[in-house]
CHARMM internal coordinates of N, CA and C (Angstrom, degrees):
IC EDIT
DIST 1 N 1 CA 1.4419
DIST 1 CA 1 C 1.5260
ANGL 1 N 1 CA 1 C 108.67
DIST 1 C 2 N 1.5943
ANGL 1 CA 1 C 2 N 121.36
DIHE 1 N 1 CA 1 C 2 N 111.63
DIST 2 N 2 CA 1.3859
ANGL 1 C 2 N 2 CA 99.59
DIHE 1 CA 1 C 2 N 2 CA 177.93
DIST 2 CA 2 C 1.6046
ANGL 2 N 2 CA 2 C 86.31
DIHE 1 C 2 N 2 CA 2 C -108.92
DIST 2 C 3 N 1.5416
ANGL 2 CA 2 C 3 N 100.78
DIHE 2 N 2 CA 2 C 3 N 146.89
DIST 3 N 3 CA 0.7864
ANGL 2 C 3 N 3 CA 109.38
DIHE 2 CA 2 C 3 N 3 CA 150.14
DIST 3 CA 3 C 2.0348
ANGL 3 N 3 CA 3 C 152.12
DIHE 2 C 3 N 3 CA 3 C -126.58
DIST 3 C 4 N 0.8867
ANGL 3 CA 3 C 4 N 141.72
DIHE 3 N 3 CA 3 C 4 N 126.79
DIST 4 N 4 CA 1.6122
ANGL 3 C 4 N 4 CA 144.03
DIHE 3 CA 3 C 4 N 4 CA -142.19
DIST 4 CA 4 C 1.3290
ANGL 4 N 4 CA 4 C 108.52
DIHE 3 C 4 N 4 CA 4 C -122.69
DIST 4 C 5 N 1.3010
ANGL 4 CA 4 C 5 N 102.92
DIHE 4 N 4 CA 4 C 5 N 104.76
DIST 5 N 5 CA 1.3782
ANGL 4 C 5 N 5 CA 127.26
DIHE 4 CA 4 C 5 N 5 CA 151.94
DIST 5 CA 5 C 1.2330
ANGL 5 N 5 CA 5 C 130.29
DIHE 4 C 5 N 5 CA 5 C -31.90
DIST 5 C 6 N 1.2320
ANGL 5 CA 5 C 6 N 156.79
DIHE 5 N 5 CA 5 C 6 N 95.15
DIST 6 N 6 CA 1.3468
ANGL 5 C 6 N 6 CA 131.28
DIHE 5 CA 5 C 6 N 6 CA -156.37
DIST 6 CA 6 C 1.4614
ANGL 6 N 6 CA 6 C 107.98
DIHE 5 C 6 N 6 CA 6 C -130.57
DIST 6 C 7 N 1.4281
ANGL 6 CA 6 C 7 N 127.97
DIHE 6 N 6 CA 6 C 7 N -28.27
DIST 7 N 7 CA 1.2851
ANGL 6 C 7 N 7 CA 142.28
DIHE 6 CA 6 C 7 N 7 CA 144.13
DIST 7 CA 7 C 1.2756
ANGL 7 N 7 CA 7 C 138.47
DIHE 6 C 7 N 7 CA 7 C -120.71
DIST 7 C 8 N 1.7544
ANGL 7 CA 7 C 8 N 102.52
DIHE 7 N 7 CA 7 C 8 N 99.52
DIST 8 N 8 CA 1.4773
ANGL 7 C 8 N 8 CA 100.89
DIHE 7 CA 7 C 8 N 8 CA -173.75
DIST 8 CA 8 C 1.3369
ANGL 8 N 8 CA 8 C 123.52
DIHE 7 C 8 N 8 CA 8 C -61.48
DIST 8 C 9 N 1.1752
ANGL 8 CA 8 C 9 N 132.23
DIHE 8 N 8 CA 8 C 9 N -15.11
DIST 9 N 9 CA 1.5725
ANGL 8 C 9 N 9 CA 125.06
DIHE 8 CA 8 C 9 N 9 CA 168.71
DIST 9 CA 9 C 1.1820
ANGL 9 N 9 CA 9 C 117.06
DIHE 8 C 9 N 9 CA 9 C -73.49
DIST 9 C 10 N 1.4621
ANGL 9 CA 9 C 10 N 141.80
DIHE 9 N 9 CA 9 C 10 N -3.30
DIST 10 N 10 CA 1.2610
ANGL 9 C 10 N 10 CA 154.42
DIHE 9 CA 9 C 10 N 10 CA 119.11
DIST 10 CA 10 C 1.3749
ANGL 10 N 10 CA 10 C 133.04
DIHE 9 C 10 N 10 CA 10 C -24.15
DIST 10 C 11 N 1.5899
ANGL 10 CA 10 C 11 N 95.79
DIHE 10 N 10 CA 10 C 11 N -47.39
DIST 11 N 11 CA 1.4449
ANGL 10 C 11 N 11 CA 109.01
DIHE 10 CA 10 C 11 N 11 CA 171.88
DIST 11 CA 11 C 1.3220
ANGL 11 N 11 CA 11 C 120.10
DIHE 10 C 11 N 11 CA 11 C -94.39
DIST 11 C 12 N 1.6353
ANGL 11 CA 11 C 12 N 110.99
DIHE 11 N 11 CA 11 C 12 N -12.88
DIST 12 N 12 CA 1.6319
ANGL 11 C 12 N 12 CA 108.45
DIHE 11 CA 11 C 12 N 12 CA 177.09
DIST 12 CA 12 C 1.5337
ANGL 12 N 12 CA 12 C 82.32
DIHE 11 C 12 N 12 CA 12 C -96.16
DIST 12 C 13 N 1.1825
ANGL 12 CA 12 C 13 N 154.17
DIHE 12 N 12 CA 12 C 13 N -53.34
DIST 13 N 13 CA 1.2960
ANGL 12 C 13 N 13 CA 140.46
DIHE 12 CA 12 C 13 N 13 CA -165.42
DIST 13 CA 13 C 2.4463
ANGL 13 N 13 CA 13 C 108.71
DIHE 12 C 13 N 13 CA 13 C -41.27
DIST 13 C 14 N 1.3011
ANGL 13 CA 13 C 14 N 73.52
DIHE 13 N 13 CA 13 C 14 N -66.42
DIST 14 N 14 CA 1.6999
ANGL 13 C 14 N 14 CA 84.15
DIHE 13 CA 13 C 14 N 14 CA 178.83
DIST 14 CA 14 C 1.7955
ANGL 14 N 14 CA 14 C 106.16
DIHE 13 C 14 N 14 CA 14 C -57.69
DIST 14 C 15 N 1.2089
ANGL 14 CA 14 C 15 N 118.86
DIHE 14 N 14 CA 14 C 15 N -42.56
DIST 15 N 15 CA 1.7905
ANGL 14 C 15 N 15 CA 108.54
DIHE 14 CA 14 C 15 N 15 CA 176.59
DIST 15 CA 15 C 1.4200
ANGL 15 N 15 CA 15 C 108.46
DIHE 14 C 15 N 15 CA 15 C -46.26
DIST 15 C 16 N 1.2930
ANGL 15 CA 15 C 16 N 112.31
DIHE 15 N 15 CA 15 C 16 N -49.37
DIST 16 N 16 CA 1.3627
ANGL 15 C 16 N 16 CA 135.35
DIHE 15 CA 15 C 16 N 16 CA -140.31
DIST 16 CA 16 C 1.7513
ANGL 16 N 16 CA 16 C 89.83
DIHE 15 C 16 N 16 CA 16 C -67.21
DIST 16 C 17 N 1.0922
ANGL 16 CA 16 C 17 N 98.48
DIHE 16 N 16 CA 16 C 17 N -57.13
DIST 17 N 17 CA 1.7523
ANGL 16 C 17 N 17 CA 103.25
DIHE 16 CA 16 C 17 N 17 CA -176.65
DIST 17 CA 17 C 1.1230
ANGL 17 N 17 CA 17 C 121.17
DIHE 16 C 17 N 17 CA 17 C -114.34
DIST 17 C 18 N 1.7821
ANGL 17 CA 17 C 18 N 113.87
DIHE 17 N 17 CA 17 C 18 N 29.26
DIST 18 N 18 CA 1.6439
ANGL 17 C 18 N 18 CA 117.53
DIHE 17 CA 17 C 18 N 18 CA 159.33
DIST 18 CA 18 C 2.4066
ANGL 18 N 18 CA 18 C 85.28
DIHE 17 C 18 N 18 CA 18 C -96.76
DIST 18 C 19 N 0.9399
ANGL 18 CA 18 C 19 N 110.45
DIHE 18 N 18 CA 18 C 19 N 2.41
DIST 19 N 19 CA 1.6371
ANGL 18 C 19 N 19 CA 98.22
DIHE 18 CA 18 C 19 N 19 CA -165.40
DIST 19 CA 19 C 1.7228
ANGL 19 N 19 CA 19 C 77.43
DIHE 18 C 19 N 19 CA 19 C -112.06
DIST 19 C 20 N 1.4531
ANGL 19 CA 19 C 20 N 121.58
DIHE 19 N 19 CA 19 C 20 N -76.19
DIST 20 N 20 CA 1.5213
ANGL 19 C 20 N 20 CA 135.83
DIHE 19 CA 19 C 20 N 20 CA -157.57
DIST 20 CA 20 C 1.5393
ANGL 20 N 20 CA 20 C 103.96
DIHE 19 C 20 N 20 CA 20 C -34.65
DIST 20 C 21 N 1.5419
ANGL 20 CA 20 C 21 N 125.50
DIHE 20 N 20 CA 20 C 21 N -47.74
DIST 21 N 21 CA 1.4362
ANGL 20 C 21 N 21 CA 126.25
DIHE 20 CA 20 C 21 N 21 CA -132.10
DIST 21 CA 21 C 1.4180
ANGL 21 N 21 CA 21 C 96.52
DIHE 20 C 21 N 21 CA 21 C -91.19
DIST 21 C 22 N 1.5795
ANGL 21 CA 21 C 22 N 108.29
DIHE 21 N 21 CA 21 C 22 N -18.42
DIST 22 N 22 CA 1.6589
ANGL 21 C 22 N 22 CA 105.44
DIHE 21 CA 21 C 22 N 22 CA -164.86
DIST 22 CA 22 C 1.7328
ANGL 22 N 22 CA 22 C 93.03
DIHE 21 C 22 N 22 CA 22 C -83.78
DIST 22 C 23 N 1.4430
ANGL 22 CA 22 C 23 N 107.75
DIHE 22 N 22 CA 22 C 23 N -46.53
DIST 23 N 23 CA 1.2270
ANGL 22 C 23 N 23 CA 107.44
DIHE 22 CA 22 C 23 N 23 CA -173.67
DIST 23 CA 23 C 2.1633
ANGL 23 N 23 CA 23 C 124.95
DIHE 22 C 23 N 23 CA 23 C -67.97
DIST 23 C 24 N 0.9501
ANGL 23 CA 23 C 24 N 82.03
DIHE 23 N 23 CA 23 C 24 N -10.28
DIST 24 N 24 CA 1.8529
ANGL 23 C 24 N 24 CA 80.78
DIHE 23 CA 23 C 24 N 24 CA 172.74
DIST 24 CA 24 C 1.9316
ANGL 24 N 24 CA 24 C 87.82
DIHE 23 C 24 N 24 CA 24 C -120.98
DIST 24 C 25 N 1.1941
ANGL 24 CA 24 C 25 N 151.68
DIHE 24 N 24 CA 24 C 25 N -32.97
DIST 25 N 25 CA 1.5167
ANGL 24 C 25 N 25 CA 118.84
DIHE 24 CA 24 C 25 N 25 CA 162.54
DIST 25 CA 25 C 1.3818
ANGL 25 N 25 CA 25 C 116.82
DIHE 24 C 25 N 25 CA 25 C -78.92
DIST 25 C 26 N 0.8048
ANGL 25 CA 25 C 26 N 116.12
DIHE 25 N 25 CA 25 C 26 N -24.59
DIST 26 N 26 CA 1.7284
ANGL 25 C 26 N 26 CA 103.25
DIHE 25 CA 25 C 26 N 26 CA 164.40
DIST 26 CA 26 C 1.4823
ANGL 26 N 26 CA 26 C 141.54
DIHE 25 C 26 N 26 CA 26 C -90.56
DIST 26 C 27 N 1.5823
ANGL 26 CA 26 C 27 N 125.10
DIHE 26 N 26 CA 26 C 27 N 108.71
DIST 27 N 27 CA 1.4098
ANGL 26 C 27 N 27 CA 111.03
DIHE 26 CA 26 C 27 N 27 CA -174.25
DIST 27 CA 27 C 1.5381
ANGL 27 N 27 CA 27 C 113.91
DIHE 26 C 27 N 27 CA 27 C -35.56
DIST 27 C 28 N 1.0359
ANGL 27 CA 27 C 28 N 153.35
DIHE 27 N 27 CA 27 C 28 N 139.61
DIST 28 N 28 CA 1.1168
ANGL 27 C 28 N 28 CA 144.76
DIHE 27 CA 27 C 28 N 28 CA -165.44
DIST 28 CA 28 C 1.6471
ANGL 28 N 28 CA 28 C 90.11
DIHE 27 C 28 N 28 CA 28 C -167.39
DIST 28 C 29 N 1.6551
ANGL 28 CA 28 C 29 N 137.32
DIHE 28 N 28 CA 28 C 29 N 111.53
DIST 29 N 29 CA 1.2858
ANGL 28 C 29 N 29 CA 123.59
DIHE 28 CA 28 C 29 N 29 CA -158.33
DIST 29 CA 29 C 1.5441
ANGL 29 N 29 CA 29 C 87.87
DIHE 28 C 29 N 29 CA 29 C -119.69
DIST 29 C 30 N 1.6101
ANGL 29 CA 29 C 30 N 121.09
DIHE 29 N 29 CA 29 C 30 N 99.40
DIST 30 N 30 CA 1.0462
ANGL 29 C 30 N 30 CA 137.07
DIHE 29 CA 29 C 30 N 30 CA -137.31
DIST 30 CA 30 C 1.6266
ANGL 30 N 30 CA 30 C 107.96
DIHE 29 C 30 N 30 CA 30 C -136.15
DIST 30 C 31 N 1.6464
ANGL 30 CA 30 C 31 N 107.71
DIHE 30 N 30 CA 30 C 31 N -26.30
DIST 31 N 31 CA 1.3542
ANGL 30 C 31 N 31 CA 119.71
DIHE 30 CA 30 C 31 N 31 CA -159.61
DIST 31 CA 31 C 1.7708
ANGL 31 N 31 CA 31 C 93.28
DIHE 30 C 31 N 31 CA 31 C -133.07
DIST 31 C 32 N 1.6245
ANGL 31 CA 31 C 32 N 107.32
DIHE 31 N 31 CA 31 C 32 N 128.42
DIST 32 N 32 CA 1.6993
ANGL 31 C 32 N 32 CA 106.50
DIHE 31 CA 31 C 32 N 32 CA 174.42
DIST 32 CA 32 C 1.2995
ANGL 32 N 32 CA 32 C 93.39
DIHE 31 C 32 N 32 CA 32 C -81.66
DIST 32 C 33 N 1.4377
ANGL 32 CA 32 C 33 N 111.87
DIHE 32 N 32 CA 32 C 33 N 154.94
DIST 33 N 33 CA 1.2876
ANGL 32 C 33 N 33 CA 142.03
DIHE 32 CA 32 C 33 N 33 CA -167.07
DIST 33 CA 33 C 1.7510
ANGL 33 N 33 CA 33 C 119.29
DIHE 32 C 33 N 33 CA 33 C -146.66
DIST 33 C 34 N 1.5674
ANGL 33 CA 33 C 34 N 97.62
DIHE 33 N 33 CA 33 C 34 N 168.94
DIST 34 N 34 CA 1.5384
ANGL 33 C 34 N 34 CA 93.86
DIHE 33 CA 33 C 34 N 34 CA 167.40
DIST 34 CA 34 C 1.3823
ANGL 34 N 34 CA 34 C 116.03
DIHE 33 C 34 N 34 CA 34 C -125.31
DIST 34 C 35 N 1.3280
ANGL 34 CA 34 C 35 N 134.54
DIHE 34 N 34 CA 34 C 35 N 140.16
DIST 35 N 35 CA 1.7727
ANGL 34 C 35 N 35 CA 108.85
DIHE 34 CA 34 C 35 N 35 CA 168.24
DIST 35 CA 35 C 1.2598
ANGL 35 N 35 CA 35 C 90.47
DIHE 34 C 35 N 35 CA 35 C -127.01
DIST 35 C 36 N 1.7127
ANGL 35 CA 35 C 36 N 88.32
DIHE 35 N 35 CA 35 C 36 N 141.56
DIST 36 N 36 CA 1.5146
ANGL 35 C 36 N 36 CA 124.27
DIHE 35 CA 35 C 36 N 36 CA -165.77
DIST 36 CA 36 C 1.5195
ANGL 36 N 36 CA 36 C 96.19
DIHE 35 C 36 N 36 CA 36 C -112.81
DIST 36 C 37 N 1.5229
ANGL 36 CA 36 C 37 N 115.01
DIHE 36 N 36 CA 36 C 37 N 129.48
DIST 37 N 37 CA 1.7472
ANGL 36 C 37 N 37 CA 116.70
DIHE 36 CA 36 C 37 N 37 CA -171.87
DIST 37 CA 37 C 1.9074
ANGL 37 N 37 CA 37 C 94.96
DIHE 36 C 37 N 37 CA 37 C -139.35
DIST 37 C 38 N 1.3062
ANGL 37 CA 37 C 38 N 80.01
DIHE 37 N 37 CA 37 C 38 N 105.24
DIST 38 N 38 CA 1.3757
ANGL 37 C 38 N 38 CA 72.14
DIHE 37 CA 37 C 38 N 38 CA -176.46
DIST 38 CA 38 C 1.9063
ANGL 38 N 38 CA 38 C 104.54
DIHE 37 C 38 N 38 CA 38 C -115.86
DIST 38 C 39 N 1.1246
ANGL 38 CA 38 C 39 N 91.71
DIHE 38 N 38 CA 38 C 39 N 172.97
DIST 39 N 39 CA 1.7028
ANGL 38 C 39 N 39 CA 101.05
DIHE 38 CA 38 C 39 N 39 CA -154.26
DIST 39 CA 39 C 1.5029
ANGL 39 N 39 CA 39 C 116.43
DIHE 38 C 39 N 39 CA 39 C -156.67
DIST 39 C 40 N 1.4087
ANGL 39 CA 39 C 40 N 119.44
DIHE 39 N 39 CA 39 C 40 N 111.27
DIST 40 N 40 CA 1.5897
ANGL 39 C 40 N 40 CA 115.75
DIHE 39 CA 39 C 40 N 40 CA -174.60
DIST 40 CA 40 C 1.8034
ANGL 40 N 40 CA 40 C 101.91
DIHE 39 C 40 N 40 CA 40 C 49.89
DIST 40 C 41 N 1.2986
ANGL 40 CA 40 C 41 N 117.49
DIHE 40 N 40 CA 40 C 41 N 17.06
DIST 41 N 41 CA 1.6660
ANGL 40 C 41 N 41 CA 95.14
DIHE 40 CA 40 C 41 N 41 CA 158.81
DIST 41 CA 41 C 1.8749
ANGL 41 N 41 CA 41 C 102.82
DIHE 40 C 41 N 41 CA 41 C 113.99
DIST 41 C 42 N 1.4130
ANGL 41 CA 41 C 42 N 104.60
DIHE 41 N 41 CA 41 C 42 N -21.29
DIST 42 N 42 CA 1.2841
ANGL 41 C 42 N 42 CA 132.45
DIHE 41 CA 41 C 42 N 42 CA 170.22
DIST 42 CA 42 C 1.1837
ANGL 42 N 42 CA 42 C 109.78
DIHE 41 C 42 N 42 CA 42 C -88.20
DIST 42 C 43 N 1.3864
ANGL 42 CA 42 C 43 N 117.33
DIHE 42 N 42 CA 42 C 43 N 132.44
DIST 43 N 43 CA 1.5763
ANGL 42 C 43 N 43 CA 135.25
DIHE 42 CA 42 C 43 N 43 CA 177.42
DIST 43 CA 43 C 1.9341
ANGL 43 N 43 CA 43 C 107.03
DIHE 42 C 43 N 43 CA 43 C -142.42
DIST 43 C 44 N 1.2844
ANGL 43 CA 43 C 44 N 81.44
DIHE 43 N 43 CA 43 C 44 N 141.12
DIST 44 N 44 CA 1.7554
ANGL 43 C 44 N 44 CA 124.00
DIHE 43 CA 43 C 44 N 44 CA -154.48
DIST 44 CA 44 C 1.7647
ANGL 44 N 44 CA 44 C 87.66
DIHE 43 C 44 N 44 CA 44 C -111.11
DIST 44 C 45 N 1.1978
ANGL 44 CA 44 C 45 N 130.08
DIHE 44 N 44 CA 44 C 45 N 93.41
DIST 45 N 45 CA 1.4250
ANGL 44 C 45 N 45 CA 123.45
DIHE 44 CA 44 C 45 N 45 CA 143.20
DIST 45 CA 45 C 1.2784
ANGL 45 N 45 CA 45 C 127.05
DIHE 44 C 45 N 45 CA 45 C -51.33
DIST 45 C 46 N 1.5042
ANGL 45 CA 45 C 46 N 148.31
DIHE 45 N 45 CA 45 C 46 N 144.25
DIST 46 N 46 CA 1.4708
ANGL 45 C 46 N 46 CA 143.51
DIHE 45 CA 45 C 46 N 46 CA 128.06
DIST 46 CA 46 C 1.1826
ANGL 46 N 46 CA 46 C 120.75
DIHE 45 C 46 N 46 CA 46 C -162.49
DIST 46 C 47 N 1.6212
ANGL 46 CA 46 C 47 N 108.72
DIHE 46 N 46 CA 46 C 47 N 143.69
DIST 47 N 47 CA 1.1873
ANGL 46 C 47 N 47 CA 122.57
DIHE 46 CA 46 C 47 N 47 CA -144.00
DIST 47 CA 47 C 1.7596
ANGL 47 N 47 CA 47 C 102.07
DIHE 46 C 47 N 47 CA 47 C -87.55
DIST 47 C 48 N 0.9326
ANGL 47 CA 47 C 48 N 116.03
DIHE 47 N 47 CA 47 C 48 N 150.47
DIST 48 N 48 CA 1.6279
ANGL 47 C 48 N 48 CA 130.94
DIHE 47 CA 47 C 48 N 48 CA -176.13
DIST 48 CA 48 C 1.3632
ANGL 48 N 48 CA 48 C 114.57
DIHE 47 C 48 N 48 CA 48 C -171.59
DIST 48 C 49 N 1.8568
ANGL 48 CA 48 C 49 N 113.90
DIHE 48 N 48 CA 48 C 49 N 142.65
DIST 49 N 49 CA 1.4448
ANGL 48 C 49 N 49 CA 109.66
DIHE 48 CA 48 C 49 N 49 CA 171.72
DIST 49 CA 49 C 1.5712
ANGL 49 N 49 CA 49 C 119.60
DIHE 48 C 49 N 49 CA 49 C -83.75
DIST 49 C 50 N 1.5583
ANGL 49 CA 49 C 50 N 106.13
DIHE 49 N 49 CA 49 C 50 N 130.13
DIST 50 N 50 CA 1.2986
ANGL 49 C 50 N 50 CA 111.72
DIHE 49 CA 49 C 50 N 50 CA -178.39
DIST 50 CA 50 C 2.0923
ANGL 50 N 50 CA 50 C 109.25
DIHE 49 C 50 N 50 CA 50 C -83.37
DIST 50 C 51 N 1.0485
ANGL 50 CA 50 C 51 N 73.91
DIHE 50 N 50 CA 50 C 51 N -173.82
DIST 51 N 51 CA 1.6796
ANGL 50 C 51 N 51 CA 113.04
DIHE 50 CA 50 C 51 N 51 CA 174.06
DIST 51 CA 51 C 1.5012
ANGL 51 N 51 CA 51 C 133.98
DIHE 50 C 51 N 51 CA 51 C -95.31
DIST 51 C 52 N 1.0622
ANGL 51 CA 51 C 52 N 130.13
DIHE 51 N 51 CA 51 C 52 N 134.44
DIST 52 N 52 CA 1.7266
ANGL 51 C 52 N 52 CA 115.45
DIHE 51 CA 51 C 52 N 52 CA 159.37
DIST 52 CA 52 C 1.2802
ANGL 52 N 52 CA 52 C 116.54
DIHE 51 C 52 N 52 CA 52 C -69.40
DIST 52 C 53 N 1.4745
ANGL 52 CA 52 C 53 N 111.91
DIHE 52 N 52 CA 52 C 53 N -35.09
DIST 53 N 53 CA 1.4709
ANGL 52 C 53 N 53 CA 116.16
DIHE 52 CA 52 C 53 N 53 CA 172.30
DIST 53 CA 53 C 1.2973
ANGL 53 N 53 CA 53 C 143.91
DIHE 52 C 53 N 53 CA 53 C -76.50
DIST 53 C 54 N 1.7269
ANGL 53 CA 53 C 54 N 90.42
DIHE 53 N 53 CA 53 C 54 N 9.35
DIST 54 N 54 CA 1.8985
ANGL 53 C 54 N 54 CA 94.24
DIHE 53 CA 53 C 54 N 54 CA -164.67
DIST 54 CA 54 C 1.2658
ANGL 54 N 54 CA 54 C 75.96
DIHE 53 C 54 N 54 CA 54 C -105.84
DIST 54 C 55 N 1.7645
ANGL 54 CA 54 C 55 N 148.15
DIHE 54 N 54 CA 54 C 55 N -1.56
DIST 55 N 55 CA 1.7900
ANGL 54 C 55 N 55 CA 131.60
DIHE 54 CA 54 C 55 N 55 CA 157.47
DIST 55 CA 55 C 1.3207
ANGL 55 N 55 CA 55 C 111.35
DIHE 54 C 55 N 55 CA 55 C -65.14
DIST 55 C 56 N 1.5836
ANGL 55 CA 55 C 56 N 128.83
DIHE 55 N 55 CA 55 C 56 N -17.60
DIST 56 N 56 CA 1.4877
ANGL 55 C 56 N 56 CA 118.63
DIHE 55 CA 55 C 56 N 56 CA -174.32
DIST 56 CA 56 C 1.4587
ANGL 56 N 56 CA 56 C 94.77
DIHE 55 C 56 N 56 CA 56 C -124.74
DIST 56 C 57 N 1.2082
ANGL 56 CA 56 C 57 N 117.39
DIHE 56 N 56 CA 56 C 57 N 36.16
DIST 57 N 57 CA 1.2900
ANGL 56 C 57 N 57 CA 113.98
DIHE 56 CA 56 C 57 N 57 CA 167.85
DIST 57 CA 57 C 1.6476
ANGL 57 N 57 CA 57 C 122.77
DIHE 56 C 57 N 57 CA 57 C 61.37
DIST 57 C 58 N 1.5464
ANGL 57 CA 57 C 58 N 121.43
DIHE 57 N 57 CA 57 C 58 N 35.68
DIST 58 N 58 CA 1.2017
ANGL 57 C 58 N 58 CA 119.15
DIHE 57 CA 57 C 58 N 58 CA -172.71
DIST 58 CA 58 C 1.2948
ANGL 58 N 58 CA 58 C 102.59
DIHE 57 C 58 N 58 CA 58 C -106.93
DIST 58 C 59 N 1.8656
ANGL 58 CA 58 C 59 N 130.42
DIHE 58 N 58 CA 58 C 59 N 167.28
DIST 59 N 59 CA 1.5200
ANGL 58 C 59 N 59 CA 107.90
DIHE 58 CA 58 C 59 N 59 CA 171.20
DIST 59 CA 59 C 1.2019
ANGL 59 N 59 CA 59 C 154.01
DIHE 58 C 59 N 59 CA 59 C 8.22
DIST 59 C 60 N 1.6503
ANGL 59 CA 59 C 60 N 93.22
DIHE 59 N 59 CA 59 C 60 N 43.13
DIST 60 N 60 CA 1.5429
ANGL 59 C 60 N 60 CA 123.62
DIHE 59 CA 59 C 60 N 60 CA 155.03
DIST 60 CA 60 C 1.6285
ANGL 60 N 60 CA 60 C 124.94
DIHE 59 C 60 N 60 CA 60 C -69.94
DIST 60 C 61 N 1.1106
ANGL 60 CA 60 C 61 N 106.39
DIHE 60 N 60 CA 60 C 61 N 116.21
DIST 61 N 61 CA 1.5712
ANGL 60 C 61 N 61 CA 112.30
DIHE 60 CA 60 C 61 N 61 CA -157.52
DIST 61 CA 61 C 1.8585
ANGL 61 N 61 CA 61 C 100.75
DIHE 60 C 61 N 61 CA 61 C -117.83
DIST 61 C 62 N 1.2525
ANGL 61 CA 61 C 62 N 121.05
DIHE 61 N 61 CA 61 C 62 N 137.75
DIST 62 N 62 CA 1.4271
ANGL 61 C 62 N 62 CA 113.85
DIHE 61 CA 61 C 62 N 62 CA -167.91
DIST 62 CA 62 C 1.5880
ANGL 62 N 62 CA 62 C 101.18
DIHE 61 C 62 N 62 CA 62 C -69.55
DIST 62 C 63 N 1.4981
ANGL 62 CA 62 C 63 N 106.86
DIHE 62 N 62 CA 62 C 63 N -42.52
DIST 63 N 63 CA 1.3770
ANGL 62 C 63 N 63 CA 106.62
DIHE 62 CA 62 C 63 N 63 CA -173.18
DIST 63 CA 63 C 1.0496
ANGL 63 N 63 CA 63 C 109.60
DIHE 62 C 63 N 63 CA 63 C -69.11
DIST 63 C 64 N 1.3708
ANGL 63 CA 63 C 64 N 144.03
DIHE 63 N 63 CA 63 C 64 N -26.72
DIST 64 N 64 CA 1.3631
ANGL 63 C 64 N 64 CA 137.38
DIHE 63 CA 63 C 64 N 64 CA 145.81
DIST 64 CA 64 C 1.3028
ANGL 64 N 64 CA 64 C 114.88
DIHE 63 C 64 N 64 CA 64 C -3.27
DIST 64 C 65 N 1.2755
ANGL 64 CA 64 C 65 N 96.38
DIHE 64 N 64 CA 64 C 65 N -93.63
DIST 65 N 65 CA 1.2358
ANGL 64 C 65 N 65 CA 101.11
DIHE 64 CA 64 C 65 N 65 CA -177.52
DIST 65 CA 65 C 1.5708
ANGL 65 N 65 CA 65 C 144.55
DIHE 64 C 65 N 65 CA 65 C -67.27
DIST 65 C 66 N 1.2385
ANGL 65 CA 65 C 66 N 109.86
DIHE 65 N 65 CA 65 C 66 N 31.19
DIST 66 N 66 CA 1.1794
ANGL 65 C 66 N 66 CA 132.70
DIHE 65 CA 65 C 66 N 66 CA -176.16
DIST 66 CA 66 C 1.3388
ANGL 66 N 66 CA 66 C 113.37
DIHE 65 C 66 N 66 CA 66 C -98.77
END
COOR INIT
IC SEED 1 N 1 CA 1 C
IC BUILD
């Protein structure tokens, strides 16, 4: 099989979002985190691993974040 490269911005385009797409559409709890719940002025720290996808709003789960 040979195979030839012929435009690398083709191939960084396709890396870029054969790696990116899984990681922001898929919950994937990959990164430690903090969630901050704050309430009447009061805030509740606790620690939990986040998501790439819970910044664009994807498989955000309430109990998640609990």
């Amino acid at each position: 099989m040979n195979l030839k490269i012929k435009n690398p911005v083709t191939v960084f385009i396709f890396s870029f979002c054969l790696i990116a797409l899984p990681l922001f559409l898929f919950p994937i709890n990959l990164f430690p985190g903090e969630i901050i719940l704050s309430i009447n002025g009061t805030e509740q720290t606790s620690e939990a691993p986040l998501s790439l996808s819970y910044f664009i709003g994807l498989g955000y789960e309430p109990s998640d974040m609990v």
